[in-house]
N, C-alpha and C positions, 0 to 999 in steps of 0.2 A: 866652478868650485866657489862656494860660499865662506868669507873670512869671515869669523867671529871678531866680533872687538867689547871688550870691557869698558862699558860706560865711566867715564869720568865722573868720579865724586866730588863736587865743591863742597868742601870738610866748613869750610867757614861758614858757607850758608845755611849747610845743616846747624851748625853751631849756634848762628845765632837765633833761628828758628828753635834751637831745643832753649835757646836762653831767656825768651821770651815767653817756651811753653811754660818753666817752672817759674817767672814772675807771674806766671795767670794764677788766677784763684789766689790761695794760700796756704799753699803747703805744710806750712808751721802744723794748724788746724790737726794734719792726717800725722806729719813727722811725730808730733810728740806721745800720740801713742806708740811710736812703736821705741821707745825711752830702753826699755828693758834689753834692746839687742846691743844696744853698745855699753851698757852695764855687762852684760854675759861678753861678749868680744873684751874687756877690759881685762878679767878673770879669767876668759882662756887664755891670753896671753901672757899673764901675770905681769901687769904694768905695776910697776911700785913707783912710787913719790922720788920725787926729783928727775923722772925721766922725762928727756925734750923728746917733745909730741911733736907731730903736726895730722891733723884733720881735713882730708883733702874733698871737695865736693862736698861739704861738709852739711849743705844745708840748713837747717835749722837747730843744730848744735849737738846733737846724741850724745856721738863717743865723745866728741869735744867735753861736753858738761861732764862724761859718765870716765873721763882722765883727768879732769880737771878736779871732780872729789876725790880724786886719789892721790892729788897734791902733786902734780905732775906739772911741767910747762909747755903750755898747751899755745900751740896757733893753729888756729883755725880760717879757715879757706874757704872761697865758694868764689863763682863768679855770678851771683845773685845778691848784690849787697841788700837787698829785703830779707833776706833770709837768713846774713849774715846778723842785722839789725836783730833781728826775733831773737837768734841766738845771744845775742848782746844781754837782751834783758833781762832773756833766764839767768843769766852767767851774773848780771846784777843783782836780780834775787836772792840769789843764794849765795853771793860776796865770794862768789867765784872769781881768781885771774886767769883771765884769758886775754890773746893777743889775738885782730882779727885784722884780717888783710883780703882783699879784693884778689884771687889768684885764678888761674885757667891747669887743669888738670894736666893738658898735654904742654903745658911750660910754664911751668913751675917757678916762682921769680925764687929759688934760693939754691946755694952755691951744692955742689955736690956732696953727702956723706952729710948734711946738716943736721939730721935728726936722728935720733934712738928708735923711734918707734914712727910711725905711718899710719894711718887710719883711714878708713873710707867704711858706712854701712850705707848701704844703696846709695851712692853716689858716684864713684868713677864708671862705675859698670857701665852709665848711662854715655860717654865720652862717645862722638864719632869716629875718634880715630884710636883703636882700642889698642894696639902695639905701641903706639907711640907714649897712652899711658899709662901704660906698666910699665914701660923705657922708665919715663918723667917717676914714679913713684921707686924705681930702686935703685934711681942716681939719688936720689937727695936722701936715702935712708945710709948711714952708714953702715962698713962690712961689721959682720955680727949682729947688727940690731935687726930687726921683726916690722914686717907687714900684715898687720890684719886687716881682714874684709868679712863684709857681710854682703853676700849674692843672692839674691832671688835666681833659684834653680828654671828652669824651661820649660817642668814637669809639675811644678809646683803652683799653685793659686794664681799668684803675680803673674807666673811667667807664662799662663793659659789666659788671662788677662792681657798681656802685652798683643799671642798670637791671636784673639778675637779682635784685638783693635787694629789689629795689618792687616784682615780680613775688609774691612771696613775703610781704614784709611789708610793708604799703601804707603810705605818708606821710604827715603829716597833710594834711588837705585844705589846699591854698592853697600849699602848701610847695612850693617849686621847685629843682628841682636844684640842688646845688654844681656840676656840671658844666658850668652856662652860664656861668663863671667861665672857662672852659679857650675861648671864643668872643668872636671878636673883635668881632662886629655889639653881643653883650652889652654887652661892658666900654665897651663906648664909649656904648652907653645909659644904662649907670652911673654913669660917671664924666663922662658929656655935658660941659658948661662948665663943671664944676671943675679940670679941666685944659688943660693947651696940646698936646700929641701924647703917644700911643701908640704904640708898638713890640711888636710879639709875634711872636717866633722857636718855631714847635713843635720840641720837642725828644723825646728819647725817655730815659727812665733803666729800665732793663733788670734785673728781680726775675732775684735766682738762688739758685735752694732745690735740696735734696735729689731732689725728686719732686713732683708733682702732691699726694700727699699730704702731705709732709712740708708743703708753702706753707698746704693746708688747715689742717693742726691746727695750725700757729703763728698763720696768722689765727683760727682760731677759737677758741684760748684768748688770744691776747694783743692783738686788734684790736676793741676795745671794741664797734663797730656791729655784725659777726659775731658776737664774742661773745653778746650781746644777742638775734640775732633766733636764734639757734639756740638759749636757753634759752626765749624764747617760743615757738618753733614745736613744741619737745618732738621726738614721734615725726616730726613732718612735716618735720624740720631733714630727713631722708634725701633729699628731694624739691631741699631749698635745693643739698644739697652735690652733690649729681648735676647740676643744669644748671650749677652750679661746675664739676665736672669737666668738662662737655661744654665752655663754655666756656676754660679752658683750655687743653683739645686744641687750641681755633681760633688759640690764639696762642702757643701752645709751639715754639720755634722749636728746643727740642731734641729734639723727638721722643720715642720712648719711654728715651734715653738720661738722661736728667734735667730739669732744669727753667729754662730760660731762656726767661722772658718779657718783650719789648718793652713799656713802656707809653707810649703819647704822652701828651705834656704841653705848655700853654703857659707859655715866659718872658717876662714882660709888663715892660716896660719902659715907664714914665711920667715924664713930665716936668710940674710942676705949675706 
């Protein structure tokens, strides 16, 4: 008789392996287009002025900047102080206040029930250790205040994106999608009794490049994961960027005219 056993995850290696994918390249570059999702997550949730924020995973500032014009008190979070920096200077630009601190999604430096509101748009989903930070985000939210999120769905652009790049560069063993983040059966495994209801409206935010290629070489010089598996794979990157094309083609809603791709996404709406 043959015993199965469950490979052991070292959560910290993965970790610092994802922490060094998103200091490659430059993220900012690809984040600040997608500006418009934490403007729309700001207004689904109806943040009004004077609510303490915090922006978890925050990257390069979105909902951060897009609660911060709402006159909101905002800290913002990443454990990529590069990215926190980028965010810095928009938030200078536009004589934004904001508060920014070096933080790790699965612990959280601040005391329980801290915040009003929670934030994360494609940020925590990414965490290795994905119970733990749903744990981490609805202790420090207080009871009655709101969590929103923006998930890249499984079915959706990104998340056919993510399963072309496991094809190619395999995960660590144990490691499980960011894209069960974008799934409602998930979130609600997650977040089980640490909150009172869920809400999740799929949405779609819509990439618009130059061409098929023009999307390739910006993600592949400025999109840390890409970046990454294309300098491991070497000569075999040719392999990764061809089922990229092909997939593309499936969702190119402009044809060989240019590059308009739909991507689904869920808006997650929490009440703790």
């Amino acid at each position: 008789m043959t015993t199965m056993t469950t490979p052991t995850v070292d959560l910290a290696a993965v970790k610092e392996k994802q922490r060094a994918a998103w200091g490659a390249g430059d993220y900012a570059v690809i984040g600040t287009t997608l500006q418009i999702v934490g403007e729309e997550l700001c207004e689904a949730i109806d943040l009004r002025a004077g609510t303490k924020v915090l922006d978890v995973a925050a990257g390069n500032g979105n909902a951060t900047l897009a609660a911060a014009r709402r006159f909101c008190e905002v800290t913002s979070t990443d454990y990529v102080q590069a990215l926190l920096d980028r965010s810095r200077r928009r938030a200078e630009a536009e004589r934004l206040d904001v508060t920014y601190q070096i933080a790790d999604a699965e612990a959280l430096p601040f005391a329980d029930g801290s915040f009003d509101t929670v934030l994360s748009t494609f940020g925590v989903m990414f965490t290795p250790d994905q119970a733990m930070a749903a744990s981490e985000l609805a202790r420090v939210c207080r009871t009655g205040g709101t969590i929103g999120m923006a998930n890249w769905t499984a079915d959706g652009f990104i998340g056919q994106v993510f399963k072309t790049l496991g094809k190619h560069i395999a995960p660590a063993p144990g490691v499980q999608s960011p894209a069960r983040w974008g799934d409602e059966g998930v979130l609600r495994e997650l977040f089980s009794d640490k909150v009172s209801d869920i809400q999740i409206v799929e949405k779609e935010f819509v990439f618009r490049y130059r061409s098929a290629a023009h999307f390739l070489d910006v993600f592949r010089t400025y999109y840390g994961p890409l970046n990454r598996a294309f300098l491991a794979l070497g000569e075999k990157g040719d392999a990764l960027r061809s089922d990229l094309e092909a997939l593309i083609a499936r969702f190119n809603v402009a044809g060989r005219d240019g590059f308009v791709v739909p991507s689904t996404y869920a808006e997650v709406r929490i009440r703790k």
